[in-house]
Phi, psi and omega in degrees: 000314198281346170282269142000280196326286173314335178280301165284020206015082195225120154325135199221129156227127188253104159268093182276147156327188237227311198257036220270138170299154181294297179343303193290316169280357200237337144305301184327292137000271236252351166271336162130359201260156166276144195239178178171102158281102164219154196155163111261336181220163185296332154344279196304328131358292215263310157281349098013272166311318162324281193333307193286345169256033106318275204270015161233038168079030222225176176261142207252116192229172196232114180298327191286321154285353171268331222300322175275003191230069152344316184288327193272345160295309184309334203252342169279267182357297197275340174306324192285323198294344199292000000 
């Protein structure tokens, strides 16, 4: 997502676990997205992200149930850039 995003330069926010790899947050980074590690489980994670795009309007989108269907990450991304 934190990829796709900077490539179409669309605000990207990543809420990873506790137990999230650095790698995984420091790509992110470095792709341009805000990262905000809270969490112990991905649960708290998920919800965390809900909450915030309810209230500040944002599109919710959960990489982690997309992660094997490429096509359907691909068809968000661009829904949010339409």
């Amino acid at each position: 997502m934190a990829y796709h995003g900077g490539l179409l330069n669309i605000p990207v926010t990543v809420v990873v676990p506790v137990f999230a790899p650095i790698m995984k947050i420091e790509n992110c980074k470095r792709y341009g997205a805000k990262v905000i590690i809270h969490g112990v489980n991905m649960g708290e994670s998920r919800d965390l992200g809900l909450r915030m795009a309810r209230e500040q309007g944002l599109l919710y989108v959960n990489g982690w149930a997309t992660f094997e269907r490429a096509e359907a990450i691909e068809k968000q991304i661009l829904c949010m850039y339409l």
